[in-house]
DRENZALUM-623322 format. One line per 8 residues: for each residue x, y, z of C-alpha. Coordinates in steps of 0.02 Angstrom, whole numbers, plus 32768, in hexadecimal, padded with zeros to 4 digits. Layout:
N
X,Y,Z; ...
REM end
This chain:
635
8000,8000,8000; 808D,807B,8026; 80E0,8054,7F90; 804E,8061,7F1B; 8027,8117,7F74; 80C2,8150,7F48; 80C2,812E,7EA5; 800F,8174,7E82
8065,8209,7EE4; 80FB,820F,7E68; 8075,822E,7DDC; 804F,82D2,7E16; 80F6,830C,7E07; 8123,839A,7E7E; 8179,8455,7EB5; 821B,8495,7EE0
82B5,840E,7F14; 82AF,83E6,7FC4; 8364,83DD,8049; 8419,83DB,800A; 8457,8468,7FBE; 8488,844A,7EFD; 84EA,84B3,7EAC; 8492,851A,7E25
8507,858F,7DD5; 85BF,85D2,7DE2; 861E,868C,7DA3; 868F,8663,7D5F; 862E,85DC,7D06; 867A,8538,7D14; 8702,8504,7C7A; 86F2,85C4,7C3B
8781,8630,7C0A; 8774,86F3,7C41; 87D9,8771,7BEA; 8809,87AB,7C9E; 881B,8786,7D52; 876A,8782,7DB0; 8757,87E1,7E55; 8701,8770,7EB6
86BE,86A8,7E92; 8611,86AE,7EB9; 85A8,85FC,7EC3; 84DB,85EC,7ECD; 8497,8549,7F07; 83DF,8507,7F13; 83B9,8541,7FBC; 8410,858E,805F
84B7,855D,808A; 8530,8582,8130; 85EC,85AA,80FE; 867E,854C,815B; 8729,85A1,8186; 876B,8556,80ED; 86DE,854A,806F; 8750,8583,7FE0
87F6,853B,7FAC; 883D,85A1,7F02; 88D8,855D,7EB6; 8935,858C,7E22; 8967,8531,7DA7; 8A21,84FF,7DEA; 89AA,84C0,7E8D; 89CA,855E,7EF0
893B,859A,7F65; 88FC,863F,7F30; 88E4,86A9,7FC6; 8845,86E6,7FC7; 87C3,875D,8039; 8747,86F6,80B3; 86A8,86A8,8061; 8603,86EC,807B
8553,86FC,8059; 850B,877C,7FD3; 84C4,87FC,8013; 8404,87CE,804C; 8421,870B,7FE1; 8445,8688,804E; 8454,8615,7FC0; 84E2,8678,7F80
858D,867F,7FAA; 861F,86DA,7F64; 86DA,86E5,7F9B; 8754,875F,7F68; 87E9,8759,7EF1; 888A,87B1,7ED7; 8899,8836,7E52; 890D,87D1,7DEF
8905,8728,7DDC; 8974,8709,7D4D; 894D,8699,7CB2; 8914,85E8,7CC8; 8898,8554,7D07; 8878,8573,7D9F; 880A,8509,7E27; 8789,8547,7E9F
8758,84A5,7F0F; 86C1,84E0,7F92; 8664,848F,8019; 85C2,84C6,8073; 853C,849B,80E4; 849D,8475,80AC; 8418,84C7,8114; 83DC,83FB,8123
847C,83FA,818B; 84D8,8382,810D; 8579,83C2,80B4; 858E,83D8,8006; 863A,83ED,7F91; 866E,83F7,7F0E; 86DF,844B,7E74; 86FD,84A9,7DDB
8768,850C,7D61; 8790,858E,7D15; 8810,85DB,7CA7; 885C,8694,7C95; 888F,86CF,7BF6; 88A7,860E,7BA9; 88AF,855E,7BF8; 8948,8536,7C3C
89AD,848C,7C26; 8995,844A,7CE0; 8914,8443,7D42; 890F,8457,7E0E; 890B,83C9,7E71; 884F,83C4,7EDA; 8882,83C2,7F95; 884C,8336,8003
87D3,83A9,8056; 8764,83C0,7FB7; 8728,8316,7FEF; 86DE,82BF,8079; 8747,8260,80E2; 8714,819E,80CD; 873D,8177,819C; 86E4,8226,81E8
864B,81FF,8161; 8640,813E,81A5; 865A,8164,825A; 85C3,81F5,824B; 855C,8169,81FA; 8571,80EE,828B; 8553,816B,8307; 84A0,8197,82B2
848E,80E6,82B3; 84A1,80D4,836C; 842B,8165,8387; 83A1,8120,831E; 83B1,8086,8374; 83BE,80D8,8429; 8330,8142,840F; 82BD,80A1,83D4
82DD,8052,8462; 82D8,80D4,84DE; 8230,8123,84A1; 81E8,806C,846F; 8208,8015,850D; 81D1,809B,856E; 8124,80A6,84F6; 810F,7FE5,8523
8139,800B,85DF; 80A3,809A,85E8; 8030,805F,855E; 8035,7F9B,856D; 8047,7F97,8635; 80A0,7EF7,863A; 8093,7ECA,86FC; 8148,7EA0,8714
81A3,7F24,86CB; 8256,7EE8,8705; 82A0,7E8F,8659; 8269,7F1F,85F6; 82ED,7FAD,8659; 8382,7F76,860B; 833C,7F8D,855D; 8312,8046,85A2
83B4,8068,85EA; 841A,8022,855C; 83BB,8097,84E5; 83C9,8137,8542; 8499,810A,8554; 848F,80DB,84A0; 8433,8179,8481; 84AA,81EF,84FA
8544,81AF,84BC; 8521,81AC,840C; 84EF,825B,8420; 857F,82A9,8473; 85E3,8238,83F4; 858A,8291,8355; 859E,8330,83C0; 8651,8332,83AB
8665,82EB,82FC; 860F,8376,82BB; 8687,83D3,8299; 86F7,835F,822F; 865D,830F,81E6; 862B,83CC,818F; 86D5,8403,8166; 86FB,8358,8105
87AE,8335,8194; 87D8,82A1,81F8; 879A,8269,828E; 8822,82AB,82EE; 87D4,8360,82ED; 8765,832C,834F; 8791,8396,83E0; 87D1,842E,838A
8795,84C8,83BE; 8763,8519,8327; 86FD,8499,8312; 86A0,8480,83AC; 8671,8528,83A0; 862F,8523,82E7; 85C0,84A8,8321; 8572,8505,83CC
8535,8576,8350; 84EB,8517,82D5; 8445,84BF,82BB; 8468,8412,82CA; 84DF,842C,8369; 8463,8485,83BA; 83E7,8400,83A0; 8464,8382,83E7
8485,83E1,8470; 83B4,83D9,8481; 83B3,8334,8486; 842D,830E,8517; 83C4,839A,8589; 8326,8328,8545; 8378,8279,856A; 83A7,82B4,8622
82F1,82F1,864D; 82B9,824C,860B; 8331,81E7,867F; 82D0,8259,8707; 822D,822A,86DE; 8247,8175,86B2; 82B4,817A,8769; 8213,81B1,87B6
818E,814E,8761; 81FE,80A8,877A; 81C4,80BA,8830; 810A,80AD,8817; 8081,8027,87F0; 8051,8070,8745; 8084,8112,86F5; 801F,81BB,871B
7FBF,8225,86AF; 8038,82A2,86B6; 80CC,823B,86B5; 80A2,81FD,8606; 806B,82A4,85D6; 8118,82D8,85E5; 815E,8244,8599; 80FC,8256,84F9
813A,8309,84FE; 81F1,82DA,851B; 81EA,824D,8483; 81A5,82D4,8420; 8235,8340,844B; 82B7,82D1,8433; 825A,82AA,8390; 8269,8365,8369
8315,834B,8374; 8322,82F2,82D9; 82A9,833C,8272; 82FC,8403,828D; 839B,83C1,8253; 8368,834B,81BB; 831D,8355,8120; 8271,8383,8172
82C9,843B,8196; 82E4,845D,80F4; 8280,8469,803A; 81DA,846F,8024; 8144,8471,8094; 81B6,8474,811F; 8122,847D,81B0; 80D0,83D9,816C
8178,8393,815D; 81B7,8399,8203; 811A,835D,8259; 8106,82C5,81C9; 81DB,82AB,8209; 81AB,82A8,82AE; 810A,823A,82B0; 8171,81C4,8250
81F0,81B1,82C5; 8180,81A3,835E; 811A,8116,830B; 81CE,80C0,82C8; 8208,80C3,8389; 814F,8091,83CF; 8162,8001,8361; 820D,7FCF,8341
823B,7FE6,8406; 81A6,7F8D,8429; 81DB,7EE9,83DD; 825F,7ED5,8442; 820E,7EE9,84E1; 818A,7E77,849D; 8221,7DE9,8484; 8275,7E10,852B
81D1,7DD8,8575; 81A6,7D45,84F3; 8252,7D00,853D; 81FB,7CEE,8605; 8189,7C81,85A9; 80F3,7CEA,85F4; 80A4,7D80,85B1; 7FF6,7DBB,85F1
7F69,7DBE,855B; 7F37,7E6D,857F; 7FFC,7E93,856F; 7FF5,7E6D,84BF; 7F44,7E93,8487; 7F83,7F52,84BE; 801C,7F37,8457; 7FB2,7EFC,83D6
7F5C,7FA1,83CB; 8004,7FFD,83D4; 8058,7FAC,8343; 7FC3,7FB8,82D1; 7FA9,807D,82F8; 8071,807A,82E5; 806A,8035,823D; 7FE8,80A9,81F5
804A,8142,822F; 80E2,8106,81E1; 8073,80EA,8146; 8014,8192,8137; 80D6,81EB,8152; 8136,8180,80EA; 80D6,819E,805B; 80DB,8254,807B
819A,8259,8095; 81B9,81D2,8001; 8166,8268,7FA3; 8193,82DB,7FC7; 8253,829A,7FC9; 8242,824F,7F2A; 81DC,82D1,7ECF; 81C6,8282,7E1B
81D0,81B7,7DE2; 825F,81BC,7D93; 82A2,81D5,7E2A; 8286,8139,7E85; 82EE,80DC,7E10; 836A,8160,7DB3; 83AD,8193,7E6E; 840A,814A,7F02
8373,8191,7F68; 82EB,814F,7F01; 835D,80A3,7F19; 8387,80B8,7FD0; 82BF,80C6,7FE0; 8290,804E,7F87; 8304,7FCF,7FF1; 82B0,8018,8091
8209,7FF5,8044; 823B,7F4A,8017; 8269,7F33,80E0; 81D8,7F70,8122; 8180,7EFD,80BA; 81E6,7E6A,810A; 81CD,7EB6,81BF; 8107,7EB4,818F
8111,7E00,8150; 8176,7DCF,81E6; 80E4,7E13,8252; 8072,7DB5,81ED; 80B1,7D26,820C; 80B9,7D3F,82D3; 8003,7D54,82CB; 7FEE,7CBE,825F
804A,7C63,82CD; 7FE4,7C88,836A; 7F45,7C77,8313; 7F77,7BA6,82F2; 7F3F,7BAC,83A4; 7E81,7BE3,8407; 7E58,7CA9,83BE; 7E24,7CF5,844F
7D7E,7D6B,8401; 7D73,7E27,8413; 7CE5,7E14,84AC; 7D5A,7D93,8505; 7E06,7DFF,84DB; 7DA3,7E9F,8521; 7D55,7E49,85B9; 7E07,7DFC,85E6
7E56,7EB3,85CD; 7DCC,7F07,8648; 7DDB,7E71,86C3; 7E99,7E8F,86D2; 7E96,7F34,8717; 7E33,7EF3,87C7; 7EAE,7E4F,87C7; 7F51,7E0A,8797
7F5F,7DD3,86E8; 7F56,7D23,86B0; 7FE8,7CFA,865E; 7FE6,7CB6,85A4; 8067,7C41,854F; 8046,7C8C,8499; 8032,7D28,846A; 8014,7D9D,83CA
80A0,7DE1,8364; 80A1,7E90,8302; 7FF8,7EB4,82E6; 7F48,7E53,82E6; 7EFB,7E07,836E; 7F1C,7DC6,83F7; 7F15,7CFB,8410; 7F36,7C96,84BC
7F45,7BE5,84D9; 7E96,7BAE,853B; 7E9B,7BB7,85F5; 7F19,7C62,85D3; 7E90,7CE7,85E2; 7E24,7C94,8637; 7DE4,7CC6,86F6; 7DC9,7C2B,874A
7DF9,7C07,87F9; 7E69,7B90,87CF; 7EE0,7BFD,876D; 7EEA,7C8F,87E6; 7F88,7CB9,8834; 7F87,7C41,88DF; 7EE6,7BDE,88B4; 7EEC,7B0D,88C7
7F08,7AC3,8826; 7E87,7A8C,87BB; 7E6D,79BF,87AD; 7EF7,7985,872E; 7F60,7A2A,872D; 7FF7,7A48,8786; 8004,7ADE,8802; 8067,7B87,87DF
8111,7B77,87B8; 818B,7B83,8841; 820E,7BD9,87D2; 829A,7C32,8838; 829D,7CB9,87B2; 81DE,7CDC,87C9; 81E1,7CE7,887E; 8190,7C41,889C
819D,7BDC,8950; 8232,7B90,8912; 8284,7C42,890F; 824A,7C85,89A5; 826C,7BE7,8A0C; 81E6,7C02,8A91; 815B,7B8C,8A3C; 810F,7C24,8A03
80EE,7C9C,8A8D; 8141,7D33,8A44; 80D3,7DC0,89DD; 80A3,7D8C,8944; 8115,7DCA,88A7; 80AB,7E35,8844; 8104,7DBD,8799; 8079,7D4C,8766
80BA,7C88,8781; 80C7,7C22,86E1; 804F,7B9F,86C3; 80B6,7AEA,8669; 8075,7B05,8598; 8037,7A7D,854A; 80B2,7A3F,84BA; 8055,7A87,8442
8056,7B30,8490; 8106,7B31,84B4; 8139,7B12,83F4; 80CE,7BAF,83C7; 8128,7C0C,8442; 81B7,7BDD,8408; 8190,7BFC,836E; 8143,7CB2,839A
81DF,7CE6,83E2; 823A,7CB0,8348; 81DB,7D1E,82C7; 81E8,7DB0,834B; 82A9,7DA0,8354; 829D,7DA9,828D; 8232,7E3C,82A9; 82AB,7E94,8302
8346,7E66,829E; 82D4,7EC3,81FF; 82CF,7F40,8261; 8383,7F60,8264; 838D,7F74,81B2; 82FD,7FDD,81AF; 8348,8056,822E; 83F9,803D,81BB
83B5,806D,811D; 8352,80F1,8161; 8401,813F,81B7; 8441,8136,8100; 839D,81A4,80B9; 83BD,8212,8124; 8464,823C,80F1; 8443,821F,803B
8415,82A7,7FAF; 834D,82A8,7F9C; 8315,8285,7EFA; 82A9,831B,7EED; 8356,838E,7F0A; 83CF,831B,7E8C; 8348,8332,7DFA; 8341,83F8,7E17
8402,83DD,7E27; 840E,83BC,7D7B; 8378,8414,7D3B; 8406,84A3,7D7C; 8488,8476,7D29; 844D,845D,7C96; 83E8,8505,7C95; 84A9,8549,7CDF
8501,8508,7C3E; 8560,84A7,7CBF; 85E5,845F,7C8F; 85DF,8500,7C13; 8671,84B6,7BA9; 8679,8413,7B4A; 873D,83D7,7B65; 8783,8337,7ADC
8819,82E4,7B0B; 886D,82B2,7A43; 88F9,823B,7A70; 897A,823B,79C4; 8A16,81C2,798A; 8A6B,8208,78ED; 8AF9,8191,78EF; 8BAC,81A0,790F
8B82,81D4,79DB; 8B0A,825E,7994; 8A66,8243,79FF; 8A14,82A8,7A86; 895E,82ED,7AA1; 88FF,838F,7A5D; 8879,83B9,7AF2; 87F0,841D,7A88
8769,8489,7AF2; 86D4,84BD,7AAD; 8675,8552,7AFE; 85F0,8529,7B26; 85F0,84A6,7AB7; 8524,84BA,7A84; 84D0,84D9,79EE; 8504,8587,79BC
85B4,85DA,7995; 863E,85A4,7A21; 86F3,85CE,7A36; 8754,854C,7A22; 8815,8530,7A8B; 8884,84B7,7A55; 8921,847C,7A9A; 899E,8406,7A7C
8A0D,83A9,7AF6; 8AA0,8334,7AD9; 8ABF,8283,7B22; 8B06,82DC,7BB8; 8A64,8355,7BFC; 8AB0,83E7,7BB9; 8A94,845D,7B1D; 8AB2,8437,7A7B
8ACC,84AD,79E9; 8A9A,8465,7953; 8A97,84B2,7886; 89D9,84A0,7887; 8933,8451,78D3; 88AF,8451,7866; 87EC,8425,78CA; 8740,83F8,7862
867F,83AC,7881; 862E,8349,784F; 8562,8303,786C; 856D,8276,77FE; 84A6,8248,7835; 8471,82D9,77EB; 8500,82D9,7768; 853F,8390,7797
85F8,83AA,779A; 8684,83B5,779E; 8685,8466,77E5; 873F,84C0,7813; 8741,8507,78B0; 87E0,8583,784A; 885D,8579,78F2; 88DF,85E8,78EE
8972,85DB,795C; 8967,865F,79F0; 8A1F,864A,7A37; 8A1A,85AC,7A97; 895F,8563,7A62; 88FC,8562,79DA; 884B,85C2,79C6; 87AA,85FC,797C
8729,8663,7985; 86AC,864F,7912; 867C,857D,790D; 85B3,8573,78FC; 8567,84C5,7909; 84B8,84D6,78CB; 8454,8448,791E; 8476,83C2,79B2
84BC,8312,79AD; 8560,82AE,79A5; 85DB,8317,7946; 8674,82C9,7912; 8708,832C,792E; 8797,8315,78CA; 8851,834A,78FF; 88DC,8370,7881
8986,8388,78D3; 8A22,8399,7859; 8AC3,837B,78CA; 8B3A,83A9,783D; 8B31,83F4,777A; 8B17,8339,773C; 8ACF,82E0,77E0; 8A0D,82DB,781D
898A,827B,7879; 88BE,8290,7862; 8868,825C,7908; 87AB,8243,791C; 8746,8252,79B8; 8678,826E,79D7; 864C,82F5,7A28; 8592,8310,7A68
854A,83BE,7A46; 84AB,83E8,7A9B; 8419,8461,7A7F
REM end
């Protein structure tokens, strides 16, 4: 159902990009050659973007950084930024490599060129730091990781804890407190990699100063920083509520508003905070992950209690309820995120988003089987009908519940062995045994006699005792636990891939991206490597530019280069077109040498398509080669 939404969705097409920045347009423009040195670089990307202390790295052609002013916004255009250049830059290629901060929080790079006067024979070297570094990017990944998991098992087992009301709530606190470490530390972890992870460094700047700083006053710090104040009044309230019967109203009153805090967390940081609609999109982000945690954390605690052997009826019929309202959150959001993520249908199989989602999609639909099949497995046993289920919930709030051997998985109803939800005397806590049946089990880990070594005169423990399952029973059970452990491994992917989406270019953003680019003229310049071999040690490569290489008139720069990388002076070079499809052609481009390269002014290529370019380089008065190489012209 979610994936057939989306794709009717899809069909409607859609609005502006939504999150990451993409780059829309450069001056200079990229591959261009300007008569002389700019002022300033100025770049303008797709949406809002926060500068870093080194956004721009210039270098000139021998690889020499150009020292240049600081980078900042133009004036009143937060999706501009511009940097300033010296007055003379001399002639050459040079390279501008930039990196930014997309207002989604993620970082973007990337580079360009562009020449002064003519294109030079070398070409800078990118720095390491126009990339992201592989070890910073992997060890931000794991640490999301960890916090998606934390944060589905803090706010899930404490959702079973309040909503569920299992009567022995002891198993269930170490999933709690290993997701609120798992959370904390995760947090503070992320906290400090910030820094590295934006500027593209290694790990080991971690602790710089710099740093730290940069990311106190930025948006996704800030929300970390939010989320450790959150976590630590949550320990507080859980602290308190752990020493009470059942939770109170205003205790999970200020639960719900804590998980929806620490939900907030996320979704002012993520994709949700920037794009389109962004309202809608940060309460759809936070719904979503509320009902992932309810859900996902639940199964867990579910498991940890499937392993005592005894879960209460009324346990699970409530869990029931809270999986299947679970699932059609995630539903109703997921279709509006896959949306508006995704943005046309091309997308879901032309991108790594579209991809990524689909994979998620494809898990989720295993998780959903895997529930199925918990419920089918209960249901090979007595279905317990909605009157009975009902009657058995209302009866357990004036008594202790009866204990059941099976229990539902996911979602559907709820199914007990017979004699589980019953209310007969003679399975009540302390009652004689009924003819044939064996009495409570004296388990030391329940509490039983056997425990408490004083034939039973000590208060009763409020744990329900386990009543011996039939063989039949017992294999379900087994088998129930089984599917749920599947269930939960699912989940782990699901929370994976979902770590990955997050971090991942939307759809939506890449098409508009392009859309850009090619509206941009970016690259502006068409570039054809023509390798040569005239004999005799004679061989080299003419690089021929074409500006901007569309349908029109273009300049045209040739140069040749020898077998070592450097210039070559040859007698002539001689450069023609030809369309054969359309049987145009051949067309001189009329070079002329300019001192050092070759050039023209005046080419005109009439209509698109696959020209064929064709290279004529005499090395001496009697020696030449002809090269030929396609070349794509578009409109």
């Amino acid at each position: 159902m979610l994936l057939g939404t989306v794709l009717v969705l899809l069909l409607l097409g859609g609005g502006p990009a939504s999150a990451h920045a993409a780059l829309r347009g450069t001056d200079p423009a990229d591959g261009s050659v300007v008569k002389t040195s700019p002022r300033a670089i100025t770049l303008t990307f797709t949406e809002s973007v926060g500068l870093l202390d080194d956004s721009f790295r210039v270098l000139d052609p021998d690889n020499q950084r150009v020292r240049t002013g600081k980078a900042a916004h133009a004036e009143g255009r937060a999706d501009t930024v511009s940097v300033a250049l010296p007055e003379k830059l001399g002639t050459g290629t040079f390279t501008v490599a930039w990196r930014v901060v997309s207002e989604d929080s993620h970082p973007v790079s990337g580079a360009f060129t562009f020449s002064v006067g003519e294109p030079s024979a070398t070409r800078a070297v990118l720095p390491s730091g126009a990339d992201d570094n592989p070890v910073t990017d992997g060890l931000y990944n794991i640490g999301r990781d960890l916090a998606y998991i934390g944060a589905a098992l803090l706010i899930g087992a404490a959702a079973f804890v309040a909503l569920c009301r299992p009567p022995d709530r002891r198993p269930l606190r170490a999933l709690l407190l290993g997701g609120g470490w798992a959370l904390a530390g995760s947090t503070v972890f992320l906290f400090f990699l910030r820094g590295p992870y934006e500027a593209g460094t290694g790990p080991a700047g971690m602790f710089d100063p710099s740093g730290l700083t940069r990311t106190l006053s930025s948006r996704p710090g800030l929300a970390l920083l939010a989320r450790l104040v959150l976590l630590a009044a949550a320990a507080v309230l859980l602290l308190r509520q752990s020493k009470r019967e059942t939770p109170s109203r205003a205790g999970l009153a200020t639960g719900a508003a804590l998980a929806v805090g620490l939900a907030l967390t996320w979704a002012g940081a993520e994709h949700a905070s920037a794009g389109i609609q962004v309202p809608a999109a940060m309460t759809s982000s936070v719904l979503h992950l509320l009902a992932m945690a309810v859900w996902m954390g639940g199964l867990p605690a579910l498991l940890l209690l499937l392993h005592r052997a005894s879960v209460p009826s009324t346990v699970v019929i409530r869990f029931s309820r809270l999986a299947g309202a679970s699932v059609a959150v995630l539903v109703a959001t997921g279709v509006y995120q896959s949306w508006r993520g995704l943005g046309s249908w091309s997308a879901l199989t032309d991108t790594t988003y579209g991809r990524l989602l689909l994979a998620k999609l494809a898990a989720v639909a295993v998780l959903l089987a895997a529930g199925a099949l918990s419920r089918r497995t209960v249901r090979r046993g007595t279905a317990v009908p909605a009157t009975t289920a009902l009657a058995a919930e209302a009866h357990e709030e004036s008594r202790v519940p009866e204990p059941a051997g099976v229990v539902v998985g996911v979602s559907g109803s709820a199914s007990v062995p017979p004699g589980a939800s019953g209310t007969s005397e003679a399975s009540a806590p302390g009652a004689d045994p009924a003819p044939g049946e064996d009495g409570p089990a004296a388990d030391p880990a329940e509490g039983g006699p056997a425990a408490r070594g004083d034939g039973g005169s000590a208060p009763a423990d409020p744990t329900p005792h386990r009543r011996p399952l039939s063989p039949a029973e017992d294999t379900r059970r087994r088998a129930l636990r089984r599917s749920v452990l599947f269930e939960v491994a699912v989940s782990v992917v699901v929370l994976l891939l979902t770590t990955i989406l997050t971090g991942t270019l939307p759809g939506r953003a890449a098409a508009e991206a392009a859309a850009a680019e090619q509206s941009a003229g970016l690259p502006v310049a068409s570039v054809t490597i023509i390798p040569f071999d005239a004999g005799l040690g004679m061989r080299g490569k003419v690089q021929v530019t074409l500006d901007p290489g569309r349908v029109g008139d273009n300049n045209v720069q040739a140069v040749v280069y020898g077998p070592d990388g450097g210039f070559v002076s040859i007698p002539e070079l001689r450069l023609s077109f030809t369309l054969p499809s359309q049987d145009i052609g051949p067309l001189d481009a009329k070079l002329t040498d300019r001192g050092g390269y070759w050039a023209s002014d005046g080419l005109s290529l009439p209509i698109p398509g696959t020209w064929e370019m064709k290279a004529t380089v005499r090395v001496t008065d009697t020696d030449q080669v002809s090269e030929t190489k396609p070349v794509e012209i578009v409109r």
